[in-house]
C-alpha positions in Angstrom: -1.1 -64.9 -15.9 -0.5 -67.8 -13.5 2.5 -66.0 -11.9 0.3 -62.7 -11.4 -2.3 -65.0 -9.9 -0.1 -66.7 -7.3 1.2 -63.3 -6.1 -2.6 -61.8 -6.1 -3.1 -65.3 -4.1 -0.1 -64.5 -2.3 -1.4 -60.8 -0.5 -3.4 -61.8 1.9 -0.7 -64.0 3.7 1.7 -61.1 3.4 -1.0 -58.8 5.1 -1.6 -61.3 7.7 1.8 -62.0 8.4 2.4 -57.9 8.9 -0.2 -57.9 11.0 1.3 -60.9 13.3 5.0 -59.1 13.1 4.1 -55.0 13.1 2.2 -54.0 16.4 0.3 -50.3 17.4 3.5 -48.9 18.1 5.9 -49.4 15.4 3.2 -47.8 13.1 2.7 -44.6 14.9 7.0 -45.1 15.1 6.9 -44.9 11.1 3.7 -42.4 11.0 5.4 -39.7 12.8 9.1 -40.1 11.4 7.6 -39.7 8.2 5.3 -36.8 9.1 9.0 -35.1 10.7 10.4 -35.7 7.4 7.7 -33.9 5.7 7.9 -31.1 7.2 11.4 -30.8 7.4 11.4 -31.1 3.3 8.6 -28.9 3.2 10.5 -25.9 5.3 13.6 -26.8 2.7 11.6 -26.4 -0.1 10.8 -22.5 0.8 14.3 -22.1 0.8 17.5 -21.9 -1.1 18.8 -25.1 0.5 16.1 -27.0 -1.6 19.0 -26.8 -4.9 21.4 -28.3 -2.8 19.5 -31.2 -1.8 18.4 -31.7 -5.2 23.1 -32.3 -5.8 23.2 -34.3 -2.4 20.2 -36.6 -4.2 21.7 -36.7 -7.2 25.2 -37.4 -5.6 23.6 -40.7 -4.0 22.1 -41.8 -7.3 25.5 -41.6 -9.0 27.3 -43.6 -5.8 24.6 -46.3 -5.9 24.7 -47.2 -9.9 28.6 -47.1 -9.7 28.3 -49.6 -7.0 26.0 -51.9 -9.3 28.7 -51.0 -12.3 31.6 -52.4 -10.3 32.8 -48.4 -10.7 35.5 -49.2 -8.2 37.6 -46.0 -8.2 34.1 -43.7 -8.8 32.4 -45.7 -5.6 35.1 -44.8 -3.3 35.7 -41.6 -3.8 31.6 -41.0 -3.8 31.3 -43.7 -0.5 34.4 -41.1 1.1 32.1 -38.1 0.8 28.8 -39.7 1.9 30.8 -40.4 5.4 31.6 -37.4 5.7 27.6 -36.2 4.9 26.5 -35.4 8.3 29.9 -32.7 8.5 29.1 -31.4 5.0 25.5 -30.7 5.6 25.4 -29.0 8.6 27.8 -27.2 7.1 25.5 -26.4 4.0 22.6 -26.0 6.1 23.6 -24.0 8.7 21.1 -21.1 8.0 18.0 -23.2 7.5 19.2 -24.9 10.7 19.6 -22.3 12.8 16.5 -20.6 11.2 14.4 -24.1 12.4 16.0 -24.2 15.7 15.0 -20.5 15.7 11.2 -21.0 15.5 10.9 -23.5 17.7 12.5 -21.4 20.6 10.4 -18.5 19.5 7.2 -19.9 19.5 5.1 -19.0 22.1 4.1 -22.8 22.8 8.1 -24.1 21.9 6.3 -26.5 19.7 6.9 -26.5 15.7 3.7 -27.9 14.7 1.2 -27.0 17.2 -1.9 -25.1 16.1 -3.2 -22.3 17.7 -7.2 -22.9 18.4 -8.7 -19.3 17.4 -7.4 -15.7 16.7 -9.3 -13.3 18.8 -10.4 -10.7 16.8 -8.3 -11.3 14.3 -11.2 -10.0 11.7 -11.1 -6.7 13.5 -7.3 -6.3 13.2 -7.3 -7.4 9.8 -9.6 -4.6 8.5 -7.7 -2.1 10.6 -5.0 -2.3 9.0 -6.2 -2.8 5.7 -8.5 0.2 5.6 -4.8 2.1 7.2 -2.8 0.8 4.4 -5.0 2.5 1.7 -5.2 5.5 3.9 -1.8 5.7 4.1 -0.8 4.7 0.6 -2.5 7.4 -0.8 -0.7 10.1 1.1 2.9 8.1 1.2 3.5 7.1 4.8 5.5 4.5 5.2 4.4 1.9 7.0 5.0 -1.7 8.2 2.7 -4.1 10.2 3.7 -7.1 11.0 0.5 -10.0 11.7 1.7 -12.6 14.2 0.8 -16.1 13.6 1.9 -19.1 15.4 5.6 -18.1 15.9 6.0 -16.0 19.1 7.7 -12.1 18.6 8.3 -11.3 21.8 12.0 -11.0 20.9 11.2 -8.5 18.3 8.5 -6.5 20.8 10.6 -6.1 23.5 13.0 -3.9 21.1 9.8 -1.1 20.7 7.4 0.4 22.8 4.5 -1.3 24.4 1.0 -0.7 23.1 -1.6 -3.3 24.1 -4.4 -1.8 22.6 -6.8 -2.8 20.6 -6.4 -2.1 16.5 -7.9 0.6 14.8 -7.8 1.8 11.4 -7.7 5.5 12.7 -4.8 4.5 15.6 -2.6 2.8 13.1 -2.7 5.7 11.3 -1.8 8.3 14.1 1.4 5.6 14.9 2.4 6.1 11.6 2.2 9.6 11.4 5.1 11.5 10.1 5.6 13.4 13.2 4.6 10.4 15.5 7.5 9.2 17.7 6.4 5.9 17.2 6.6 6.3 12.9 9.8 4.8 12.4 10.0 0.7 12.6 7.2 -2.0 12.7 4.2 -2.3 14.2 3.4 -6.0 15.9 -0.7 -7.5 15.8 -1.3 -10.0 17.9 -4.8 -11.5 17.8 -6.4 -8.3 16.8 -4.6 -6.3 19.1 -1.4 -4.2 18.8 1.3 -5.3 20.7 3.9 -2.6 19.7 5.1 -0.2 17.8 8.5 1.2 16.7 10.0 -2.2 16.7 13.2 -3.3 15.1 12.9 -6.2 12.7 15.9 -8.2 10.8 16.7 -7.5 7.3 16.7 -9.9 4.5 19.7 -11.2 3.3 18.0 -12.6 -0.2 20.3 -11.3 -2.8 17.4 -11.8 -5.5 14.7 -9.0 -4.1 14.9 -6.2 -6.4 17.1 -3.5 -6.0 14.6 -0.9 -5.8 13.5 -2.3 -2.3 14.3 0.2 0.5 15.0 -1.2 3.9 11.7 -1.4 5.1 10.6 -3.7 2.8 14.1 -5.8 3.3 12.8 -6.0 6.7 9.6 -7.0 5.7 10.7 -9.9 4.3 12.9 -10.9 6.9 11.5 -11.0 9.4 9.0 -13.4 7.2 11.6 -15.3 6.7 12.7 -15.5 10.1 9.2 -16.3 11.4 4.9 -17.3 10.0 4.1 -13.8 10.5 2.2 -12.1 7.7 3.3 -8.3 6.9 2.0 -5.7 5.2 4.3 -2.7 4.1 3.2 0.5 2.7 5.7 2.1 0.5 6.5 5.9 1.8 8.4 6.5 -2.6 5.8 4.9 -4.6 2.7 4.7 -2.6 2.1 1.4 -3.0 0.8 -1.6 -1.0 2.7 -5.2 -0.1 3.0 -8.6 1.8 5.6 -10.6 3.0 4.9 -14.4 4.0 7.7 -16.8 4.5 9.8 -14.6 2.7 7.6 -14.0 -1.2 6.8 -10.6 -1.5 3.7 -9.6 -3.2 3.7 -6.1 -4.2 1.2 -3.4 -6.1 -1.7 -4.9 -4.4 -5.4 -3.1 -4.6 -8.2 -2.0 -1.7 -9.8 -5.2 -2.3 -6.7 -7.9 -2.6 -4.9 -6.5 0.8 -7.6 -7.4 2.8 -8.4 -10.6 1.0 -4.6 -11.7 0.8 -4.6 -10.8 5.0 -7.5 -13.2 5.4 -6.0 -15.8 3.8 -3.4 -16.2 5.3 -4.9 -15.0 9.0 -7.9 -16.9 8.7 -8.4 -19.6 6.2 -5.1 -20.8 6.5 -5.5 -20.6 10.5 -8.0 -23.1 10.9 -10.5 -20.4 12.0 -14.0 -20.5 10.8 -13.4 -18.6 7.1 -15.5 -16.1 7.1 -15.7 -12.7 7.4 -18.7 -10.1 7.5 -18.7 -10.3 4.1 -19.2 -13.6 3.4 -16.5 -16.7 3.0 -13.2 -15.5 1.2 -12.7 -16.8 -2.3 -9.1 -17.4 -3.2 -7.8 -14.9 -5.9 
């Protein structure tokens, strides 16, 4: 009890001592090196790379309690491939890397993290194309609409034709119109309006979607992958109704889900004000 007193006794000089030693600057040094790390753990955590960092951890474990063992032969060959970790791991990571690099070039602001302040008639887009998708699922048109969040798509735009007008459930519709030279590929939103149409997106390379996934649900979920944009994909076999964000696909979706699901992750998860003509959006 004495010895846990003395250290109780002992905090405040520590504290004080801090304060004396770590200025303004080397904490917002620490706060935002550890925010960079989150994020960067966060994006490897959507991703396959988030296995492999679990062996690189577990590599590091093994190094450090040979080194307390005395494993002499064990430590060496372990301390060899640590030196060579900054090789090996852009190696390993070379398409999450690239993928990183990629949003940060394509974002329409070049800045990772920056939020966007409001979505301009975002609602209107939203209900657009969710009253389209049921339109369309019912008589088999295939469709795909891709919802632009903070990550520019200019890239992706510039390969379809121009539209810049604002979204409507009956213009969606005609765009996706069998006979409509503007059916085949995606249609961009951005901010409630529709940016193009017939535009070429990239296709998944996820070997774990299911095979019965045609290539415009492939696409759907990569450019997902590729980018924060929310897409909705309307089955031209089956009929039915999906959405692709940051590369999960949610599939056989109702009326009432679709729009809900677009809100959630348009609106709510936006920063926007949450609520609709409807009322606020409860999570499913």
């Amino acid at each position: 009890m004495d010895t846990l007193r003395e250290l109780i006794e002992q905090v405040p000089v520590l504290l004080l001592s801090l304060r004396n030693t770590v200025g303004f600057w080397d904490v917002l040094d620490i706060l935002i090196i550890t925010f960079i790390i989150y994020r960067v753990l966060s994006f490897m955590h959507k991703t396959s790379a988030s296995s492999v960092m679990k062996g690189i951890v577990f590599v590091v474990a093994v190094a450090w309690i040979s080194n307390l063992m005395n494993m002499a032969v064990l430590n060496f060959l372990l301390r060899q491939v640590l030196q060579m970790g900054i090789i090996v791991l852009i190696i390993l990571f070379q398409p999450e890397i690239r993928k990183m690099f990629e949003r940060m070039g394509t974002s329409r602001f070049n800045f990772m993290f920056l939020k966007r302040g409001r979505y301009e008639n975002i609602e209107t887009g939203i209900e657009s194309a969710a009253a389209a998708s049921i339109v369309m699922a019912k008589s088999k048109t295939g469709a795909i609409i891709v919802f632009e969040r903070e990550v520019g798509l200019n890239d992706y735009a510039v390969t379809g034709t121009s539209v810049d007008a604002k979204a409507s459930s009956e213009l969606i519709q005609n765009i996706f119109f069998h006979n409509s030279p503007l059916h085949d590929g995606a249609l961009i939103i951005r901010e409630g309006r529709i940016l193009a149409a017939a535009c070429m997106l990239p296709l998944s390379n996820n070997i774990n979607l299911s095979r019965d996934l045609g290539m415009r649900h492939r696409a759907g979920v990569g450019i997902s992958e590729r980018s924060d944009a929310v897409v909705l994909i309307v089955s031209e076999q089956t009929g039915t109704v999906s959405i692709a964000v940051d590369g999960m696909l949610k599939r056989h979706l109702s009326e009432d889900t679709v729009e809900k699901l677009l809100q959630k992750e348009l609106i709510l998860a936006g920063n926007i004000n949450g609520k609709s003509k409807k009322g606020r959006i409860k999570e499913s």
